[in-house]
C-alpha positions in Angstrom: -5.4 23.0 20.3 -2.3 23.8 22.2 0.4 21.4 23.2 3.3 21.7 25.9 6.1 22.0 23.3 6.0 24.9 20.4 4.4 23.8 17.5 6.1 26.5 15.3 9.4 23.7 15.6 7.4 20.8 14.2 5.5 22.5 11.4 6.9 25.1 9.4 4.3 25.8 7.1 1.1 27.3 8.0 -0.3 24.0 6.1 1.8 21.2 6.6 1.4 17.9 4.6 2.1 14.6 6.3 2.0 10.7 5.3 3.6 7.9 6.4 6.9 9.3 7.3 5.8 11.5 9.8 7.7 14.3 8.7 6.9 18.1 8.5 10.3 19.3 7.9 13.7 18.9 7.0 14.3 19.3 10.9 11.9 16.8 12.4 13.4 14.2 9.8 16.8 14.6 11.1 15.5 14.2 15.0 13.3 11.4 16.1 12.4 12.9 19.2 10.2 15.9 16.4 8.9 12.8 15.3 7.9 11.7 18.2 6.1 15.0 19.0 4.2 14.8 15.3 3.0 11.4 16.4 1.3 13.2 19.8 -0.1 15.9 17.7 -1.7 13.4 15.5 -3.2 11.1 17.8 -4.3 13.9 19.7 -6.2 15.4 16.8 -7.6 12.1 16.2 -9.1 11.5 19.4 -10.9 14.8 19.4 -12.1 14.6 15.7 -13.7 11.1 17.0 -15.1 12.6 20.0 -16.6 15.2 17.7 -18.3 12.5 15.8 -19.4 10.5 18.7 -17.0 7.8 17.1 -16.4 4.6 19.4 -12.7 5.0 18.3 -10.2 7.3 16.7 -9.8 6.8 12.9 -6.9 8.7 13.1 -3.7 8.2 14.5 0.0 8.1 13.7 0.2 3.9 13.4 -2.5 4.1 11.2 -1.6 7.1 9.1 2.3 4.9 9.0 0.4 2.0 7.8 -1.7 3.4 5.0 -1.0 5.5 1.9 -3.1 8.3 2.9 -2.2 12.3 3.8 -2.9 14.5 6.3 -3.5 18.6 5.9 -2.1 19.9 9.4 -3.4 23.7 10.0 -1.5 25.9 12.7 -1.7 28.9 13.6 1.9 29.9 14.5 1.2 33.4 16.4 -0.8 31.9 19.2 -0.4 30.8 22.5 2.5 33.8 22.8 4.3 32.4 19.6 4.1 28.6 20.4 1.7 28.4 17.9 -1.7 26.4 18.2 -3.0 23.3 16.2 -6.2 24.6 14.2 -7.5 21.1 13.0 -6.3 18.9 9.9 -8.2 16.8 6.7 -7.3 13.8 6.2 -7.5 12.4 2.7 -6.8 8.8 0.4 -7.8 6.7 -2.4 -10.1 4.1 -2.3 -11.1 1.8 -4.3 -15.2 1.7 -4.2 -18.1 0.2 -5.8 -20.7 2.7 -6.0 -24.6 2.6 -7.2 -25.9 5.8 -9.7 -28.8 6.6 -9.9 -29.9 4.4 -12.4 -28.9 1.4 -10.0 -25.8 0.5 -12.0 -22.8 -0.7 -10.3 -19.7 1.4 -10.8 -15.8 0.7 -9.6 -14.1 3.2 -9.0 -10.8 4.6 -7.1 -11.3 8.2 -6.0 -10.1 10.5 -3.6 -11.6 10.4 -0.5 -12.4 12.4 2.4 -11.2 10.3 5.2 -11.5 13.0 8.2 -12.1 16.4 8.5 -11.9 18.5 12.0 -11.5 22.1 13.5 -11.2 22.4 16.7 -14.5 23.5 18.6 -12.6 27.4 19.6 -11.1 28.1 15.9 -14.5 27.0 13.9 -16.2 29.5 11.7 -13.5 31.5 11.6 -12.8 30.5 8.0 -9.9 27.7 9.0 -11.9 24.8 7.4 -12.3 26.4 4.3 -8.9 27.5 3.8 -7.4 24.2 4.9 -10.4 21.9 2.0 -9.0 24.9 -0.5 -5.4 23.8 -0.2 -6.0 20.1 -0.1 -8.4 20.6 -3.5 -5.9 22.9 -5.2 -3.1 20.4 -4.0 -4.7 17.6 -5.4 -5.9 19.0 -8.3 -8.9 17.3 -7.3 -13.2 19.0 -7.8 -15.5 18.5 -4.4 -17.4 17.2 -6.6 -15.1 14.1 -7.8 -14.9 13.1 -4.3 -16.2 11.0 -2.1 -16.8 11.3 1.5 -16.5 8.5 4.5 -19.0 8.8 6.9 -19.3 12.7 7.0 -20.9 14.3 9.6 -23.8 16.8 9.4 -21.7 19.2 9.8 -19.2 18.7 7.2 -22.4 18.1 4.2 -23.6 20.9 5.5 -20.3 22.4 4.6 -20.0 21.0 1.5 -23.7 22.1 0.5 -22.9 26.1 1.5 -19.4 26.5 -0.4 -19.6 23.9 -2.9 -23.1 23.3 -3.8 -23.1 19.8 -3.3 -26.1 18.4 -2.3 -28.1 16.1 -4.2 -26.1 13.0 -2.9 -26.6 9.7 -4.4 -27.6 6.8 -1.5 -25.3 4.1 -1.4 -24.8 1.0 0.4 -21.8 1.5 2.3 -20.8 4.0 4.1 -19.6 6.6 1.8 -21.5 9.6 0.3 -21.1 10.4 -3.2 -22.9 13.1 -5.0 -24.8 13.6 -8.7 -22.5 15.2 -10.3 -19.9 12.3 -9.6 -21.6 9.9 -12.3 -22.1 12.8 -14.5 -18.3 13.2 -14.7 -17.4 9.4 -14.4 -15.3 9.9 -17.4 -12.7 12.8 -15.8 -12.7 10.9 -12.6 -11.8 7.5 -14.5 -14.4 5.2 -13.5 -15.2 1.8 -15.2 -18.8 0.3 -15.5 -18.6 -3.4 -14.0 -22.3 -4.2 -14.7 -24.0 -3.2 -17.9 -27.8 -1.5 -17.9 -30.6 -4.1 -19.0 -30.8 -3.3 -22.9 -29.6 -4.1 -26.0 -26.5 -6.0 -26.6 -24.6 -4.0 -28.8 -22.4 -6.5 -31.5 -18.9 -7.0 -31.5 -16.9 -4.7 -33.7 -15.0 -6.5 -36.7 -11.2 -6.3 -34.4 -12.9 -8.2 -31.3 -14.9 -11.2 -33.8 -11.2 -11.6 -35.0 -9.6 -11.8 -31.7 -13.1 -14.0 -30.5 -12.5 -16.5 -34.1 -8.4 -16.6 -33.4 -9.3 -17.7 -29.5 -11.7 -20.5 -30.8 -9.3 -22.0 -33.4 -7.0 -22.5 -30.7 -9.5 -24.3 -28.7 -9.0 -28.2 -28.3 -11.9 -30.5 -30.2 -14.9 -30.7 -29.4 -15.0 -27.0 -28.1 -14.0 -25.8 -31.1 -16.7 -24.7 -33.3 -16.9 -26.3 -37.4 -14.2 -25.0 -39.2 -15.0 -23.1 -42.3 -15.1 -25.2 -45.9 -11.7 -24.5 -46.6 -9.8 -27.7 -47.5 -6.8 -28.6 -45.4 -4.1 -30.5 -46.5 -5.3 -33.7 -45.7 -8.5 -33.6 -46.8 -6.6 -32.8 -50.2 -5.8 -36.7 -49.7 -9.2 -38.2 -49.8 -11.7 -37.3 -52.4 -15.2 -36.2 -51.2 -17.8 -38.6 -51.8 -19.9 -37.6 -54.8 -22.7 -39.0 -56.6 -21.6 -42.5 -58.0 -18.9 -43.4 -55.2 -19.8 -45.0 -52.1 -18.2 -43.1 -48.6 -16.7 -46.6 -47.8 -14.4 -46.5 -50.9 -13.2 -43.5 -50.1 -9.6 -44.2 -49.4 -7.5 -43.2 -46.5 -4.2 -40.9 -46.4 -1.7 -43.4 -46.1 1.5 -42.1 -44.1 5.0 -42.5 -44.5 6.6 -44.9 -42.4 9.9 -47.0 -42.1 9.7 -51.0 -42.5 12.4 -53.5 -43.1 12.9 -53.7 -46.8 11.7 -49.8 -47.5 13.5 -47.7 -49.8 12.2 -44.7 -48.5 15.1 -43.8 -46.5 17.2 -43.7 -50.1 14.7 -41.4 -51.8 12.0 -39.4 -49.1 8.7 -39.3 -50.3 6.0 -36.9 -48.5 2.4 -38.6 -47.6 0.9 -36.6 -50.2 2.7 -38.5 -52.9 2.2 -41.8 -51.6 -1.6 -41.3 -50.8 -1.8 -39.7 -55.1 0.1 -43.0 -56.6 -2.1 -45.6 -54.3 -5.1 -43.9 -56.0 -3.6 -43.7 -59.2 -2.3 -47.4 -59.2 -6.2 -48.3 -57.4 -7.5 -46.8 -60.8 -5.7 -48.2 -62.9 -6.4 -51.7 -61.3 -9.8 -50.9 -61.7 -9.6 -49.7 -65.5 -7.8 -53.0 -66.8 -10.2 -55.3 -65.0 -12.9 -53.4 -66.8 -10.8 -53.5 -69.8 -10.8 -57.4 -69.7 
């Protein structure tokens, strides 16, 4: 694709990487009016990569690649059009975050890299540009084909995927992105998480999440709070439990320690354990001289 102004100013490299700061160079970042040139390159490339497609609208553009944290490959070739150099295509890439169906039908989220948009111009294809230009993003990225997923790719570009990369069992999904078999196969490197778990069974909790599960239900407020376990709390240290010969209603309540006109506490503190031990020991010994007599 060849443009009015020489392309060999804007881009540098024979690969140039772009995002939101539509800059190629240390050059075009200093001058606007470079930017301003990127920014026709880029919605120039977009319009033809969506009239490629038969695409009601162009995905691509420089407001939209400003917007979003996504990055553009830009390919040139800088010894054409009498050293002007010529556009070649570019490959659009960005993270997404995506929930995905294996084959098994089991919901998985997950955040990969995605092929966005992919185009060579109509002149330069099969000469090896495309190729070259999915090489460097892959290498770039540190990314496998296969950990990728693809937005709404063309026939052209599975077919591409299918001859240099082998990809080719893809896995139908309901939206519009194309993921292959090996993808859930290597769910761990690509850091997926499942979000729905196969119908099975229920495997238990291990002995650190029943403690963490036990701790959360303490806390909880009564009646949610399951029966506590038989160990004896300080109040209940108060009361005796009823046993064979003693009726429940003469069990006798913890008396607590209050202040009343005429008290003596205040000289000499007494806790509510103490007081609740010498009611029951004067109660008894009631009881014993009336027996007594």
């Amino acid at each position: 694709m060849e443009f009015h102004f020489d392309i060999n100013q804007l881009f540098s490299e024979r690969i140039s990487i772009l995002d939101h700061n539509l800059v190629a160079s240390r050059q075009s970042k200093e001058r606007p009016d470079l930017q301003d040139k990127i920014a026709t390159v880029v919605d120039e490339l977009g319009r033809a990569s969506a009239k490629a497609q038969h695409l009601p609208a162009p995905i691509t553009s420089a407001s939209k690649l400003q917007s979003q944290k996504h990055q553009l490959y830009l390919m040139k070739d800088g010894e054409s059009s009498r050293g002007h150099g010529v556009v070649v295509g570019f490959l659009k890439v960005g993270y997404k975050k995506l929930f995905l169906l294996d084959r098994n039908g089991v919901h998985i989220e997950a955040e990969p890299l995605c092929v966005l948009d992919f185009y060579v111009s109509e002149l330069l294809q099969r000469h090896g540009y495309g190729l070259e230009l999915f090489n460097f993003m892959l290498q770039h990225q540190n990314v496998e084909p296969v950990l990728m997923a693809y937005d709404r790719p063309s026939n052209k570009l599975l077919a591409f995927l299918a001859k240099h990369y082998s990809l080719m069992q893809s896995v139908p999904q309901v939206n519009n992105f194309v993921a292959f078999e090996g993808f859930f196969h290597k769910r761990a490197v690509a850091h997926l998480r499942r979000v729905k778990k196969p119908d099975g069974d229920i495997k238990p909790y291990s002995l650190m999440e029943r403690d963490v599960v036990r701790q959360e239900q303490r806390t909880l407020p009564w009646p949610f709070a399951p029966p506590h376990s038989p160990q004896r709390s300080a109040s209940s240290q108060c009361s005796p439990s009823p046993s064979v010969g003693n009726s429940p209603s003469r069990v006798l309540p913890c008396v607590t320690h209050s202040s009343l006109p005429g008290d003596n506490s205040e000289q000499s503190p007494r806790s509510p354990l103490i007081n609740c031990c010498r009611t029951r020991r004067s109660n008894s010994l009631s009881r014993s001289q009336l027996n007594f007599n």
